[in-house]
Every structure is written in C-alpha cells, then in structure tokens.
C-alpha positions as a Python dict, from the first residue, in 0.01 Angstrom:
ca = {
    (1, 'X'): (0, 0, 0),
    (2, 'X'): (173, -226, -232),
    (3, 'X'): (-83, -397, -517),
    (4, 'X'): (6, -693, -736),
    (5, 'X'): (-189, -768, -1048),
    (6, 'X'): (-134, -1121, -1186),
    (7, 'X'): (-268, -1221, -1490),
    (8, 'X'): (-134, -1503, -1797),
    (9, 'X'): (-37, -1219, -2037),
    (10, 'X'): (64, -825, -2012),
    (11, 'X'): (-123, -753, -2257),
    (12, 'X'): (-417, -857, -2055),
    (13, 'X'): (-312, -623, -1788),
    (14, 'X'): (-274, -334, -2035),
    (15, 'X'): (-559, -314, -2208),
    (16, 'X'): (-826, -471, -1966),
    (17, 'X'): (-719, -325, -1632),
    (18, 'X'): (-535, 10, -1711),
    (19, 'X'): (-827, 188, -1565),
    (20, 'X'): (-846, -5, -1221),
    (21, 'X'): (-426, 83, -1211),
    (22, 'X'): (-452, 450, -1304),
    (23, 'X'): (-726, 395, -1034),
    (24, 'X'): (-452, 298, -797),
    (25, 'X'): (-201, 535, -878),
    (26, 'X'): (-392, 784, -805),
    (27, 'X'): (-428, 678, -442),
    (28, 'X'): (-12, 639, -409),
    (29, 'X'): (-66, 268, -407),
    (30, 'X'): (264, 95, -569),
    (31, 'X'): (135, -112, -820),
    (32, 'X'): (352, -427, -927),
    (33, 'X'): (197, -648, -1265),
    (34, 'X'): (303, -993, -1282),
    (35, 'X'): (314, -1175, -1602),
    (36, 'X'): (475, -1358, -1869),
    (37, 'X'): (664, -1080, -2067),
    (38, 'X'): (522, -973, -2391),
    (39, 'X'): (526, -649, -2638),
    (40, 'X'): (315, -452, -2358),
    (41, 'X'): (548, -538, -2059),
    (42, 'X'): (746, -186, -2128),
    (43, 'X'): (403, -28, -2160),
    (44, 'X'): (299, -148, -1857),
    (45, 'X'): (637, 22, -1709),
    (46, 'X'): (514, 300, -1859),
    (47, 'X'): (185, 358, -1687),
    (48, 'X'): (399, 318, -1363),
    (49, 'X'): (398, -29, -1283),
    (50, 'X'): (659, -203, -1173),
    (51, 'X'): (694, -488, -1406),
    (52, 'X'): (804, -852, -1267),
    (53, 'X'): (794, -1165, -1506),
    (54, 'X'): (634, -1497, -1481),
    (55, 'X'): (704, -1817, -1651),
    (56, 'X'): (383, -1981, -1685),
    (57, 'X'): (208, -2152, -2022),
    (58, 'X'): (-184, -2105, -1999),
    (59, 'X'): (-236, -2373, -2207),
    (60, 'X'): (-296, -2731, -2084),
    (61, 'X'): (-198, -2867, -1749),
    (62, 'X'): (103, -3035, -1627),
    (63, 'X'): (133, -3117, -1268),
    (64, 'X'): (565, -3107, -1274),
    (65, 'X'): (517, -2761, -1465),
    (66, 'X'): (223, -2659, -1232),
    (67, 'X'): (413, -2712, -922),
    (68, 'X'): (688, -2545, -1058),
    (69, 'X'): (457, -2250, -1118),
    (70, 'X'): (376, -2207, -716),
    (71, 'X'): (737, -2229, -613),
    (72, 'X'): (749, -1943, -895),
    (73, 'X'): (473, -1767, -685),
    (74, 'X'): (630, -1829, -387),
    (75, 'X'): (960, -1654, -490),
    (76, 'X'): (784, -1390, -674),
    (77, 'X'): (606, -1265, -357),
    (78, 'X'): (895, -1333, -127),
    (79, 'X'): (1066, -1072, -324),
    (80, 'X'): (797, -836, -364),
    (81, 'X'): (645, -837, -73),
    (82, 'X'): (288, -723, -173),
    (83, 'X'): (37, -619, 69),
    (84, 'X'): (-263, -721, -133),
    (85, 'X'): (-243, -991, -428),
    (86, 'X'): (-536, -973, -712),
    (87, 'X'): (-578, -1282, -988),
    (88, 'X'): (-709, -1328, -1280),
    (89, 'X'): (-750, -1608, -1512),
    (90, 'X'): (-725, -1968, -1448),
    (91, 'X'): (-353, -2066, -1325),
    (92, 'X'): (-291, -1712, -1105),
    (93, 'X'): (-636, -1775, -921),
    (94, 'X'): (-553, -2170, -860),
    (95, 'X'): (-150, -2146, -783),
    (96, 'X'): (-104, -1801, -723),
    (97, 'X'): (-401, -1797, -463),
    (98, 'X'): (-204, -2142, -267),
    (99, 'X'): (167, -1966, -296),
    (100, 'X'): (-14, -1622, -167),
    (101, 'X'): (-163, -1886, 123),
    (102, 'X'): (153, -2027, 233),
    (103, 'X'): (275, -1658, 275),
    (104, 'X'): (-2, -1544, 452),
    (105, 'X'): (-109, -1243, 209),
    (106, 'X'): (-449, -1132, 86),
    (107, 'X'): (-595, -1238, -171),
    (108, 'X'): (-887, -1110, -409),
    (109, 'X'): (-965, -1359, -729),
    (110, 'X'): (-1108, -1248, -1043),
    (111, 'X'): (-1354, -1558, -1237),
    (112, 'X'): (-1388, -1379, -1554),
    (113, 'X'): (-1494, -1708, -1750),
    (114, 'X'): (-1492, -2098, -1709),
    (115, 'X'): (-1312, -2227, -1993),
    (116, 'X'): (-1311, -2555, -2211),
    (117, 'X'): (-1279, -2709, -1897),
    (118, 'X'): (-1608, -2653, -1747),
    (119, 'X'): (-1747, -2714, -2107),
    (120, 'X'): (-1741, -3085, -2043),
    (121, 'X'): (-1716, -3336, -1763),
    (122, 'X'): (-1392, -3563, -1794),
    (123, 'X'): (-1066, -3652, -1624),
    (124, 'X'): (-956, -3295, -1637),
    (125, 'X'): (-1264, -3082, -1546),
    (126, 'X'): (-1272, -3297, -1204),
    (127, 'X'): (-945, -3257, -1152),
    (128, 'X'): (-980, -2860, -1211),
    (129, 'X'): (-1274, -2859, -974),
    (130, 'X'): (-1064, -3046, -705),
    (131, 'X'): (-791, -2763, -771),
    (132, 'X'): (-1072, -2441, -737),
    (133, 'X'): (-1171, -2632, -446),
    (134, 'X'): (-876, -2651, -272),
    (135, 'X'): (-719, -2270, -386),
    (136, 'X'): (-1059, -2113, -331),
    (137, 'X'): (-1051, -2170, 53),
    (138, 'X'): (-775, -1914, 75),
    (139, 'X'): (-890, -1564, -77),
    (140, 'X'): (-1062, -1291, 68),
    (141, 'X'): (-1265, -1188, -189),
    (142, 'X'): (-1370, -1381, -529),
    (143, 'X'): (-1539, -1153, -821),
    (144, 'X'): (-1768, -1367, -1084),
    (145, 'X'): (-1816, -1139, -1376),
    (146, 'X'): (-2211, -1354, -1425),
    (147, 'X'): (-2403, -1470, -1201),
    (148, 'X'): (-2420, -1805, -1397),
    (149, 'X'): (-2072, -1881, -1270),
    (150, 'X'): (-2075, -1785, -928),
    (151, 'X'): (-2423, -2007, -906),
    (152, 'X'): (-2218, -2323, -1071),
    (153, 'X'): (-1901, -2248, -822),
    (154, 'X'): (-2195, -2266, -561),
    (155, 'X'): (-2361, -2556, -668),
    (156, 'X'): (-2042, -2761, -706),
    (157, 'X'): (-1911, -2608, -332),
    (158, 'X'): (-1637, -2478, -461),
    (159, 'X'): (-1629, -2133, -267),
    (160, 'X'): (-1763, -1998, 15),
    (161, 'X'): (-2066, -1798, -75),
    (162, 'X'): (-1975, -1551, 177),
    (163, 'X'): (-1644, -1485, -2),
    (164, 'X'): (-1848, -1379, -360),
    (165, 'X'): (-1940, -1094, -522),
    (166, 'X'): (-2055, -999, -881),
    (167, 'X'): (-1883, -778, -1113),
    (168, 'X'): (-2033, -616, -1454),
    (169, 'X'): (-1732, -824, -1637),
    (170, 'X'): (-1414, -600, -1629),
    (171, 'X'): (-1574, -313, -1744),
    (172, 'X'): (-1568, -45, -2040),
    (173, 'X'): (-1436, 311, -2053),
    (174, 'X'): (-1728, 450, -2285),
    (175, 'X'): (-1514, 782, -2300),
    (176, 'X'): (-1273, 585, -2518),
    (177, 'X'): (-1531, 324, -2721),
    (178, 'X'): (-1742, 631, -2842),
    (179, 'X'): (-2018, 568, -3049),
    (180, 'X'): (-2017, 558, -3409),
    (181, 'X'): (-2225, 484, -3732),
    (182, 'X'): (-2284, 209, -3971),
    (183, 'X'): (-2089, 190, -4270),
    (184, 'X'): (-2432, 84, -4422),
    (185, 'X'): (-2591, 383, -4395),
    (186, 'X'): (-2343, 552, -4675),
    (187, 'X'): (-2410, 287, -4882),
    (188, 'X'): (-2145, 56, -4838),
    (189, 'X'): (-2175, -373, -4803),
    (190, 'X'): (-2340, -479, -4452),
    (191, 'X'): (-2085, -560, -4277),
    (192, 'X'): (-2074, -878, -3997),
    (193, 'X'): (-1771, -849, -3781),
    (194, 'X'): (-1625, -1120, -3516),
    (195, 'X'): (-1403, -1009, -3243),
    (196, 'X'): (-1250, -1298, -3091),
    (197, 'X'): (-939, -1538, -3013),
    (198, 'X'): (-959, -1801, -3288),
    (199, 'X'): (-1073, -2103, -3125),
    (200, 'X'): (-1360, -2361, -3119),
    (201, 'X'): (-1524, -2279, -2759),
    (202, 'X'): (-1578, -1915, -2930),
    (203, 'X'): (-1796, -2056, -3259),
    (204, 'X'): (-1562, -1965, -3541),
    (205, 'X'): (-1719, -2280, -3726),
    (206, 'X'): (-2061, -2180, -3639),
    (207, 'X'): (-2006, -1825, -3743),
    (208, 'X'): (-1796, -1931, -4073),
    (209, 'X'): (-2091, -2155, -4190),
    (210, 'X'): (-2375, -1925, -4121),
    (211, 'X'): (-2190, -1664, -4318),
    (212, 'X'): (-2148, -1981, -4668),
    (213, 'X'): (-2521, -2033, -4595),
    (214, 'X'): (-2639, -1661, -4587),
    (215, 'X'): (-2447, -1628, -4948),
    (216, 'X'): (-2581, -1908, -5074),
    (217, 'X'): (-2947, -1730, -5058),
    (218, 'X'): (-2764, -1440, -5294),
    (219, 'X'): (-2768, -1162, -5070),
    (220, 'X'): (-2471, -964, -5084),
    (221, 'X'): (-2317, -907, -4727),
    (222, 'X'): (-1930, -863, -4587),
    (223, 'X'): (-1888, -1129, -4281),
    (224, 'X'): (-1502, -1029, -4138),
    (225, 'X'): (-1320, -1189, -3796),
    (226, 'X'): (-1066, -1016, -3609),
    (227, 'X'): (-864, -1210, -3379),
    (228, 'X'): (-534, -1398, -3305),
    (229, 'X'): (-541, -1767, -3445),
    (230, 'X'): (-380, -1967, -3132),
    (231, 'X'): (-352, -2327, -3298),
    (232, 'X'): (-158, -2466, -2977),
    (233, 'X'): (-439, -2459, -2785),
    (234, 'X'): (-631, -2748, -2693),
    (235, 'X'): (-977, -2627, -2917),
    (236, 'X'): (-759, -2378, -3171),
    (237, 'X'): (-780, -2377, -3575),
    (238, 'X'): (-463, -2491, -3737),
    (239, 'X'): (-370, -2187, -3951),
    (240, 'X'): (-403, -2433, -4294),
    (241, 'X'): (-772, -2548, -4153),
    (242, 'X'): (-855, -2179, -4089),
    (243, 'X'): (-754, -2054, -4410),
    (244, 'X'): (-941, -2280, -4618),
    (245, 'X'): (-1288, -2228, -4390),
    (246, 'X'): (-1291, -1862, -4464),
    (247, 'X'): (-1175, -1902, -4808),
    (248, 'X'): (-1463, -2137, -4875),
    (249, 'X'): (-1711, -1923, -4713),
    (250, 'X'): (-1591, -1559, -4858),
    (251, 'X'): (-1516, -1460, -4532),
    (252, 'X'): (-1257, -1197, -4459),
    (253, 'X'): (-978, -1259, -4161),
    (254, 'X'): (-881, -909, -4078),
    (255, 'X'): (-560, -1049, -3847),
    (256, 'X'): (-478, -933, -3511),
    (257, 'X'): (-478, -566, -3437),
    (258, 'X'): (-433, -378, -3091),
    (259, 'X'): (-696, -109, -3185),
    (260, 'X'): (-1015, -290, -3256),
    (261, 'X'): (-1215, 17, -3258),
    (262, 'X'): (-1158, 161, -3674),
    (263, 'X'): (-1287, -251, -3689),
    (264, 'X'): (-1585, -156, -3496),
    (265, 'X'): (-1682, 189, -3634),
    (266, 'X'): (-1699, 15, -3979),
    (267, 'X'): (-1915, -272, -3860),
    (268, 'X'): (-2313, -231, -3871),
    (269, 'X'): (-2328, -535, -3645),
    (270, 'X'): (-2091, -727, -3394),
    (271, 'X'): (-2157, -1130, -3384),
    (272, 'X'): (-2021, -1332, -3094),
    (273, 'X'): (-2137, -1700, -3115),
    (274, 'X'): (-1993, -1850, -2792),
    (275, 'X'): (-2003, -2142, -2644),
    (276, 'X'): (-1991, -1954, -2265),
    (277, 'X'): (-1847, -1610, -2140),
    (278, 'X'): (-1747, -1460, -1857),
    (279, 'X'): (-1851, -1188, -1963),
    (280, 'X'): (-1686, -1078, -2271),
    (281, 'X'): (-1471, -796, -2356),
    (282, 'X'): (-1539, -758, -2729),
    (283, 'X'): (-1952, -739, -2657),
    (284, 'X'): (-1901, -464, -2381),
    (285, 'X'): (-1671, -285, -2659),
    (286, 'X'): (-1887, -281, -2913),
    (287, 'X'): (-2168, -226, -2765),
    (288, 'X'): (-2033, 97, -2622),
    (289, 'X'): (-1939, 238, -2944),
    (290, 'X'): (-2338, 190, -3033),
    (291, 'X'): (-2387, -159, -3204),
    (292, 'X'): (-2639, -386, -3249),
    (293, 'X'): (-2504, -734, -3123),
    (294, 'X'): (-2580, -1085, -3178),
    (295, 'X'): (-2459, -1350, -2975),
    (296, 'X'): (-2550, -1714, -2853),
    (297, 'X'): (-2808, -1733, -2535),
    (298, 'X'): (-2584, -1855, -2280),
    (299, 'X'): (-2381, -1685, -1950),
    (300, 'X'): (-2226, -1418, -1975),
    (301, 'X'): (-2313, -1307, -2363),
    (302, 'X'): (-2661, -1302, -2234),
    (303, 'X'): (-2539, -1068, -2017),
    (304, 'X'): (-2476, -792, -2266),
    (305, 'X'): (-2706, -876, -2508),
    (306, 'X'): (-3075, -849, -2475),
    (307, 'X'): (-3291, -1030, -2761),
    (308, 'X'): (-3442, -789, -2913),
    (309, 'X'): (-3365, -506, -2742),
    (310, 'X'): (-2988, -436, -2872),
    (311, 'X'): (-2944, -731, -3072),
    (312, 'X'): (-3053, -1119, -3087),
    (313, 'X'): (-2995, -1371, -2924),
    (314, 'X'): (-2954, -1776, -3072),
    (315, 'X'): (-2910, -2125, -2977),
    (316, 'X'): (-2542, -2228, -2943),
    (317, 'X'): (-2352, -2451, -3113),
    (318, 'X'): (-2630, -2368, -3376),
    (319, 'X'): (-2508, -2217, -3757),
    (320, 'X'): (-2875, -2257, -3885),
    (321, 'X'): (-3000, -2009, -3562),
    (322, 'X'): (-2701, -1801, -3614),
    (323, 'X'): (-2805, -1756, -3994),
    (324, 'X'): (-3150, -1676, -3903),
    (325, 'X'): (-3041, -1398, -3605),
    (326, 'X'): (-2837, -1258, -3935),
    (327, 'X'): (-3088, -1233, -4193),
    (328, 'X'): (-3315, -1078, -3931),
    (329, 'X'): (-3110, -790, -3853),
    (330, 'X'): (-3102, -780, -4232),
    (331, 'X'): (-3413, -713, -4285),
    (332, 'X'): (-3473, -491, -3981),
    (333, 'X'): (-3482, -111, -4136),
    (334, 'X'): (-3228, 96, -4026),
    (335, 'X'): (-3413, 330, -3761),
    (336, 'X'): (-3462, 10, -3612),
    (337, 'X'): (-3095, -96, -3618),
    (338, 'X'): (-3032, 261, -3517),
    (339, 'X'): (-3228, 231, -3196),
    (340, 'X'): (-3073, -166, -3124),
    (341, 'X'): (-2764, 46, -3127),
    (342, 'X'): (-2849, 349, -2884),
    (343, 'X'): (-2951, 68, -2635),
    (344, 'X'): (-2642, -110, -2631),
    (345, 'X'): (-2459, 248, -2548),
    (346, 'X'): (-2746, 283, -2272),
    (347, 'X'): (-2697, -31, -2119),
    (348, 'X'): (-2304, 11, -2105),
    (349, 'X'): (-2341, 321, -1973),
    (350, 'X'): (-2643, 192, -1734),
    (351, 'X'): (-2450, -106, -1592),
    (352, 'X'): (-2121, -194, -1756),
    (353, 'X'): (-1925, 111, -1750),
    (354, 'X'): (-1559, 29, -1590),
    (355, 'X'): (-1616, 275, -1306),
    (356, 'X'): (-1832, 12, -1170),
    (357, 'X'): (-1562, -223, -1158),
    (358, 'X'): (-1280, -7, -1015),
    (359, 'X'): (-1551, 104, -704),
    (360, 'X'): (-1599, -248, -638),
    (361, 'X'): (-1236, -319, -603),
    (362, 'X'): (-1149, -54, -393),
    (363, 'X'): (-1497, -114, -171),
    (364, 'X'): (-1366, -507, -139),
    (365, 'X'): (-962, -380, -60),
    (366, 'X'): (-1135, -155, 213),
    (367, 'X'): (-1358, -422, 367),
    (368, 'X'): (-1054, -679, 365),
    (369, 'X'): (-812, -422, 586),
    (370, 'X'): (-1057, -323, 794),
    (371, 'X'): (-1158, -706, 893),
    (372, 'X'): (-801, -717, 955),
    (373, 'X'): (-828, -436, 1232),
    (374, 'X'): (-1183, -548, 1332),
    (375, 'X'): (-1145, -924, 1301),
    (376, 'X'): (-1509, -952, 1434),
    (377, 'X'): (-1649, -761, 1092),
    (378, 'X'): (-1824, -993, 846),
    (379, 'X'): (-1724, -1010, 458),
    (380, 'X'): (-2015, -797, 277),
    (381, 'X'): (-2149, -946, -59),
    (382, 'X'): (-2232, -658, -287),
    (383, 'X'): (-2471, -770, -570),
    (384, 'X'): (-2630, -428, -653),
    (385, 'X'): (-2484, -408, -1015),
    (386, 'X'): (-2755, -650, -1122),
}
C-alpha cells in the first residue's frame, strides 16, 4: 500500500508523525510526505519517505493562489498515485481533500486545531466554513484531536457525524520525553517556561504581562518563551514589538530550538495561555517529562491539563488569572508540585501516549479497505480514548 502524508511544513511531518511512519514502514507500506521543502525534507528521506514538494503558503487566503494549490494536488497525486491520502492542517484537509475527490482516492483528515479563523465570526470564518463544508463531504475518515471541535464541526453541519472520530491529539512517545526534575529543587530561580509559535491566538501578551506583574510584587522568578516569532502572520509579533515586551517585562526569549526537551528538564513549570487548541503538542510534551502545567480553560488545553490535579487552569485572554495560577504554584510546597508532576506523566501515559494514535490510524485504514470490499459495512466511530 502506498501512504501519503500531507501537511504545511516537513518539519511538521518529522517531528509530530515520525512514529505513525516508522509505524508504516514496518508494515511495507511506501510512505510518500508531501510538503513545502524545509531543513527536515532530507530527514524525512532519511526515515524512508519518499519526499515530494508542495508550493503552498499557510498563511492567509487567496482564492487565485488557492486554486492554484488544487491543480497542485491534482498533479501531485496524478504522479504518485497513492492508495490512501492523510491531511493535516487547514489548506491539505480543504484542497487536498477536493483534488483527492476529483481522483477518486481515499481520504482520512486530521482537525488538530481551529485557528484564528474560528476565533471570530467575519467575512473569512464564513467563507472557511463554506470551504470545510464543501471538502468535508469527500473523506472517509475525519480525526478531531477534542471533542470541543468535532461538537462545533457538528453543530455548524459541517461533517457527517458518521465520518468522525476522536484522537488523544497526535500523541507523545513518553520513551523519548522522560521525566525529569525541577531546577528548583537544587536551588536555582523558579523557572516559568512558554513553548509556543509567537503569535497572539497563543497569549504571548497575556503571558508577558503576568510575568511584569508577578515582579512587580518582588518575588524573584525566571519567566522564559521558546518559540519561532512568525511576524507575517495575520496575529504574529513584529520582531521590534516583541523585543521590547520581553525587555520590559524581564522576560527571557530562548529562540527557536529543535530539541525542546534540555528547555523542559530545566523548567519547574510549563505555561500555555491559549486562546484554543487542538490539542497541543508542547502540553503533551511536557507533561510527559513530569511537569506541572498551567494553561487557559478552554478546548483542547483543558484537555491535558486538569485544575488542580497536574496544574491550573485560568480564564483566557486573562493576565490578572494567569498571574494568580502563577503565584499559586508558587506557593504550593514542592511535594505538592512533585505530585502535580507525577500526574501529568500518569495521564500521558493513561491516555495520550502516541501508540494510541498510530492504533487508531491503522484501525480507520482497515475499516476504509474493507468497506471497499464489503460496500454494505458501516463507518465505525471509535470514541473509547475519552
């Protein structure tokens, strides 16, 4: 069987789905990734894909650009002839999904978060939902990673409930994010630490202003974010802006490293102040390596964080909350903090390890091809992980 993996960026590919590949490879499934090319194309040759590249900007919409994109599809899998075509992220799941259509091959979407554009309700977000409409007719299979998302997509008849399932986001290989501990337990500076693409939607100013108010009480704590700034984006931080936010605040910017896990290990807590997840990478990561977490209460971070159980939860959009979530795991003593930790390894290891995902997969690829023998079969909606 020939498997295509489309996503907006190798790197993507490489470091998110290099277990549900290997996965693959194992079974003698050819495995072709499909991307825009980037530092981890070659890697991705590597591993044993077969690389193929995609023009596509992720950034915005253009309809002369867009349809541009799904004759790209269309060419693409004229050429490779895949048996089986999985998406991910916005543009691969909209034109990729129509192009895959036209050519009659299977499909199986990934939702793994709703963007700025379900954030609000103008021009573009009804012309998005017109688009999910439309695409979403055509796969197989789609995977929510919350079941926030796949309720909204319901809500708004946007898919087929019979085509859904839920996945415990893309999964965690707790074998490689092993646990470590706190910095502040040999004495060192308690240390805050943001994982996270550097725009708006993800509460950089939220997080950057509970850190200024937090020093302005006089206690004496580190706040770092690591993270690529992406100031082309619709809701980024111009590099200038950014610079003089953190420098204001005494926040650290650590840059934008491959390896976030020497980040991690020297953390004593991981803060992700979102405005809405799918459910996110850099929560399942750290929580795996033994954490305690904060992180706003809406989809998807609510998903990996439970208040007071491995972390706290506040409101969004919120600094003052943020502060307050901050200053509590402060003042919790450490064999608390200690145990906040252990329960964020338990629950990845309970519910979030990538195994999960990767059985899923191959469960939905083997329903799919044997409705296609047994047309009469009925699509299965697997829910279980919850």
């Amino acid at each position: 069987m020939k498997v295509a993996i489309v996503i907006n960026t190798s790197w993507n590919i490489y470091n998110f789905r290099q277990g549900l590949i290997k996965s693959f490879l194992d079974k003698n499934y050819e495995v072709v990734a499909i991307a825009p090319s980037d530092d981890y194309s070659s890697k991705l040759e590597e591993l044993g894909c077969t690389f193929v590249p995609l023009t596509m900007d992720s950034r915005g919409a253009n309809p002369v650009r867009d349809f541009r994109l799904i004759v790209e599809f269309i060419k693409i899998y004229k050429k490779v002839r895949p048996d089986l075509v999985l998406h991910y992220t916005i543009k691969p799941n909209i034109y990729g999904a129509m192009a895959a259509a036209y050519l009659g091959i299977p499909v199986i979407n990934n939702v793994s978060g709703l963007g700025t554009i379900f954030l609000n309700n103008g021009f573009s977000s009804h012309v998005a939902r017109l688009l999910y409409r439309f695409a979403f007719r055509f796969p197989k299979v789609v995977f929510f990673q919350n079941h926030h998302d796949r309720d909204l997509f319901l809500n708004l008849k946007l898919v087929d409930e019979q085509k859904t399932r839920l996945l415990p986001g893309s999964g965690v290989n707790p074998a490689h994010f092993k646990p470590s501990l706190p910095t502040a337990e040999n004495g060192r500076e308690f240390t805050f630490l943001m994982i996270s693409r550097l725009i708006k939607d993800k509460g950089i100013h939220e997080y950057i202003t509970a850190a200024a108010l937090i020093k302005s009480k006089g206690l004496t704590v580190r706040f770092q974010i690591l993270g690529a700034l992406d100031p082309r984006h619709s809701r980024g931080i111009s590099e200038q802006e950014f610079q003089t936010l953190i420098r204001d605040a005494g926040v650290e910017y650590l840059g934008n490293e491959v390896d976030v896990r020497p980040f991690i290990s020297s953390a004593d807590c991981v803060v992700l102040p979102s405005y809405r997840e799918g459910t996110p990478r850099t929560l399942l990561e750290s929580a795996s390596m033994g954490k305690p977490l904060i992180a706003t209460n809406v989809p998807g971070c609510n998903a990996v964080v439970k208040n007071e159980f491995n972390g706290y939860l506040c409101e969004v959009k919120n600094a003052e909350s943020l502060a307050n979530c901050m200053v509590r795991i402060l003042n919790t003593d450490l064999q608390e903090r200690r145990s906040m930790g252990q329960n964020s390894r338990r629950l990845i290891l309970e519910q979030f390890d990538e195994r999960f995902v990767i059985s899923r997969y191959h469960q939905a690829i083997n329903d799919i091809f044997q409705r296609t023998n047994t047309s009469s079969q009925k699509p299965i909606n697997q829910d279980s992980w919850k």
